[in-house]
N, C-alpha and C positions, 0 to 999 in steps of 0.2 A: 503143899499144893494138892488137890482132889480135885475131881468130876464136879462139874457146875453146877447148882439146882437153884439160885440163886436168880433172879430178874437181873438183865446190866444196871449198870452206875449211872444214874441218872434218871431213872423210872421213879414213879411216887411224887410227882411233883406238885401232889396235895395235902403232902406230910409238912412241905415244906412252908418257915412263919410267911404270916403276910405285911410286906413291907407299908411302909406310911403310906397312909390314904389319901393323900394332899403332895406329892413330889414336889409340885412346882416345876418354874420352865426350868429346860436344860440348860446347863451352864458349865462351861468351862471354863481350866485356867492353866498354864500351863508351869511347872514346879523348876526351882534349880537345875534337875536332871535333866532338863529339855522334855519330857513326857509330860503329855494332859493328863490334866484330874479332874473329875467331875466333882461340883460343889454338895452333890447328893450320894453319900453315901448307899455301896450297893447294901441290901438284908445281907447281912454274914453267913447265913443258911445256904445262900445261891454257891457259893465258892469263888472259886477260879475260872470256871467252866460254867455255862449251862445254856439250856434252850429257853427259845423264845420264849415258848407255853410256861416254860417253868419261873420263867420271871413274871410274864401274867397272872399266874395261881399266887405268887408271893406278893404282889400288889405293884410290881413296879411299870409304870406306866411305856408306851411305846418309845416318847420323848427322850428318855433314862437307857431303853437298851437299844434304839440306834444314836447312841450319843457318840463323839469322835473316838474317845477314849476310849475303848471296848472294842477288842478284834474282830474281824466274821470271817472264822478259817473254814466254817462249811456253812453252806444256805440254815438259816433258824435256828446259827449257834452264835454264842457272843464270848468271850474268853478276856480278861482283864490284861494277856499279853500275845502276842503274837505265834505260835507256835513255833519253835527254831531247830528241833530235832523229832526224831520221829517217833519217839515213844510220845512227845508235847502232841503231834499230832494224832497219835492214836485216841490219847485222853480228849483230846479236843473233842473228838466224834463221839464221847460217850453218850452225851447228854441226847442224843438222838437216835442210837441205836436201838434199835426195837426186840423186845422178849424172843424171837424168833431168827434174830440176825448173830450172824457167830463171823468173828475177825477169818478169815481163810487165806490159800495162795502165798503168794509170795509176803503178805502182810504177817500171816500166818510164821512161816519160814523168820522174817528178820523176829518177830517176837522172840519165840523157841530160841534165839542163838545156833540156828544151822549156819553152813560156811556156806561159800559160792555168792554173795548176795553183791550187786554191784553197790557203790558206793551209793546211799542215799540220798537224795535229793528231794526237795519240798514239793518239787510238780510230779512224783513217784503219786497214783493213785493206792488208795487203800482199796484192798479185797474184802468183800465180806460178802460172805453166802446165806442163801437161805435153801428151806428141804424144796424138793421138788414140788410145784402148782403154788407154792407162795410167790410174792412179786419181790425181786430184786430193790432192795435200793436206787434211784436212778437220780442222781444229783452231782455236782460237778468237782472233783476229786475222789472219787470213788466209781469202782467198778462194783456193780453188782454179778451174782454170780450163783448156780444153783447146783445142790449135791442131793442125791439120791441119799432118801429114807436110809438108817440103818448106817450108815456108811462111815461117819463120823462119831467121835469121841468130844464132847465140849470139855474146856478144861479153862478155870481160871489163871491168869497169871497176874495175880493184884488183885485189884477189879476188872481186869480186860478179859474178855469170854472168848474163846481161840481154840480150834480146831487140834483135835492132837498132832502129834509132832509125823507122825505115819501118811496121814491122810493129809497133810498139807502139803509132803513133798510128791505123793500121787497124783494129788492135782495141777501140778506143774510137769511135770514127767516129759512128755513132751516136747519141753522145751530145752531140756538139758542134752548134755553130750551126756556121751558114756564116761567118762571119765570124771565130770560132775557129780553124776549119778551114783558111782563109787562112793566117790568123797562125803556124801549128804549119807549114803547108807552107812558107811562107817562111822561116821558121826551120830548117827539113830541108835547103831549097838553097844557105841563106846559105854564103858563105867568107869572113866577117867572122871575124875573130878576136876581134873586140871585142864582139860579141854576150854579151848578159847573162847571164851561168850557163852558157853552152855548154859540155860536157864539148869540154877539149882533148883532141886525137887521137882526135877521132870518125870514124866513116867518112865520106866527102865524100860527097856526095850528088847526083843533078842531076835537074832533071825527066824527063829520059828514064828515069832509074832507075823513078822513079813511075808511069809509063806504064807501061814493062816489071814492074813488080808489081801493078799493077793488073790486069792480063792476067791473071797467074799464079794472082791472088788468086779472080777471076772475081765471081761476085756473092757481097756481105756486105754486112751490114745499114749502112748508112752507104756505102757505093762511089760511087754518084752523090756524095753530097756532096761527097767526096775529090777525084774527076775536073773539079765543077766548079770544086770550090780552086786546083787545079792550075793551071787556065786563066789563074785571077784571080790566081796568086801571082807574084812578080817574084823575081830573085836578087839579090846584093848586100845585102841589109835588113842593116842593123844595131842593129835592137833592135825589139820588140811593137809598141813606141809608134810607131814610123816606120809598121807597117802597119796600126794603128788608124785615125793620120792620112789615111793615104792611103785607103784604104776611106771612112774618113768624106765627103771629099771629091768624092770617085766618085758617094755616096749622096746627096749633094745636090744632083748634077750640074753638078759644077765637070767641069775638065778632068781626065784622070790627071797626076800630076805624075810627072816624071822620078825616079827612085830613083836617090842618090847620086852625083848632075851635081857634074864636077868643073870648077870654075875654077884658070885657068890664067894665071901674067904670064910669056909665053915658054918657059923650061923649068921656072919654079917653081911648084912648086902653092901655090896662095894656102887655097883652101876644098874640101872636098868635102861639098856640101852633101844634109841628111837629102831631102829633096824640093823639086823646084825646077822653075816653069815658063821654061827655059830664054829662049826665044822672048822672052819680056817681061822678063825678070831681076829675075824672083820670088823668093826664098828661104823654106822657110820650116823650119824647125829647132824639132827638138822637143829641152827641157831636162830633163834627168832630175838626182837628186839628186846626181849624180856632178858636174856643172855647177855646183852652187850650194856645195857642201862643200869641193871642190876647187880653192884657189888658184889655181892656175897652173892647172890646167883654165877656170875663168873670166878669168886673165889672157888666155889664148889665145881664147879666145870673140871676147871684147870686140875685142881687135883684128884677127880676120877679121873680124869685123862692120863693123869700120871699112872697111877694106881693100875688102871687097865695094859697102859705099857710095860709098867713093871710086871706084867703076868704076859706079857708077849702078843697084846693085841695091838694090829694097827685101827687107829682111831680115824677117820674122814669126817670132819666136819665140812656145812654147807650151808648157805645162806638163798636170801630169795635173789641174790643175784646171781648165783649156779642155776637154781629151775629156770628163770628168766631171761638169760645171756649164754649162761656157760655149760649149759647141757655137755655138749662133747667134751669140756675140759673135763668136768666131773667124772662122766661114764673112764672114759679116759682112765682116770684115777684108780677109778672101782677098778677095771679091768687089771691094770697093774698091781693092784695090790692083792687080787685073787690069781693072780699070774706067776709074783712072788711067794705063794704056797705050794706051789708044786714045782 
């Protein structure tokens, strides 16, 4: 993955062959699977996806791309299926995004694999900005949107052109809690690999970058919130739930616990554990479904859990039904068991 210099996906659409010069009328029929098929094949050049204009430049007549068979997930785009998730819909839009238009917001955010994002849904509008005194996008599923000169990083992810991962979550800022706001920065500095959805070969990120954009960015509506995230956020995290956990504990005024304290039997690593009051040989590990589904991922659990006992640590595990329900049983827990070291 690098910096863009590329036109989007879908531009050129006089590269592209020109279809039969004769179509004839439109005709459907409908196949075993219950889906139309058109008796005209599309040009194969066209794809999956594309715009109007661009079926015009290849020959194919008006009759052929408002034919029933051929989706219309945005005004002057035609797709051979319906878009059903939301990367289907980002590509949908390709075909009509413009040299100057970059994916942003919260569009931006679910690309990247940042956390916090609510559950997707098809009537969710897409973001995409343009620089300052150019004209927004303004069509129906889409929010147009504009960002000051300078401000932004373009960056491919495929073929999709997408604001860096920095400036996507500053242009939402705003709208987050503080606590969000943690969550998203500690996810910006992680070098986990193992972090949950992280687009692989993102750009790496560090707090100082944050500070040096926060400078750049100067005041916007959310910037306090960002800088005080900043403070509060740790590297290392490997996944939401590790800085849920940890904020929550903060918030009841436990101690901070240690991010990703690694134990050691001489040169082998035995655990590296999700949060951990060192000092006392605390443990406490947060399990997500990957833990419970996965075999050998719970083979291996169980027996650093062992291992770590057998060296005199107590171990807490926790699930999203502790953050969710059981907050006090947990805290609870913790308490007690930093109670029983002294």
């Amino acid at each position: 993955m690098r910096p863009s210099t590329r036109p989007p996906e879908g531009r050129g659409s006089s590269t592209l062959c020109t279809g039969p010069e004769n179509p004839g009328p439109p005709v459907s029929r409908c196949d075993h699977d219950g889906r139309m098929r058109h008796r005209i094949a599309l040009p194969p050049e066209l794809g999956d996806r594309f715009s109007v204009r661009q079926a015009a430049a290849a020959g194919v007549g008006r009759g052929r791309h408002d034919a029933a068979d051929l989706a219309r997930p945005f005004h002057g785009v035609r797709s051979v299926e319906a878009p059903e998730t939301f990367r289907a819909r980002v590509r949908c839009y390709l075909p009509r995004l413009r040299a100057n238009q970059v994916f942003a917001g919260q569009t931006a955010r679910r690309l990247w694999g940042l956390p916090g994002q609510p559950r997707w849904h098809p009537d969710e509008l897409l973001e995409i900005s343009v620089r300052t005194g150019s004209t927004p996008p303004r069509t129906t599923g889409v929010r147009g949107r504009r960002l000051v000169d300078g401000r932004v990083t373009t960056w491919r992810i495929g073929s999709v052109p997408v604001i860096d991962p920095i400036a996507a979550v500053f242009m939402d800022a705003a709208s987050l809690t503080s606590d969000e706001a943690v969550i998203l920065i500690d996810a910006l500095i992680t070098d986990a690999e193992n972090y949950p959805d992280l687009v692989h070969g993102r750009p790496r990120v560090t707090p100082l970058d944050i500070e040096m954009r926060l400078r750049e960015w100067g005041t916007f509506p959310g910037c306090r919130k960002i800088a005080d995230a900043l403070s509060r956020a740790r590297e290392h995290v490997e996944s939401p739930k590790e800085t849920e956990t940890r904020l929550l504990l903060i918030a009841a005024g436990l101690p901070e616990p240690v991010v990703q304290h690694e134990v050691h039997d001489g040169a082998r690593l035995i655990a590296r554990i999700d949060l951990a009051y060192p000092e006392l040989k605390i443990a406490i590990e947060y399990e997500g479904d990957g833990h419970r589904t996965d075999k050998e991922q719970w083979r291996r659990d169980i027996e650093r859990q062992r291992e770590l006992e057998d060296r005199g640590w107590i171990v807490i595990r926790l699930t999203q039904h502790d953050l969710r329900v059981g907050k006090a049983s947990l805290l609870a827990r913790i308490r007690r068991a930093i109670a029983a070291r002294f």
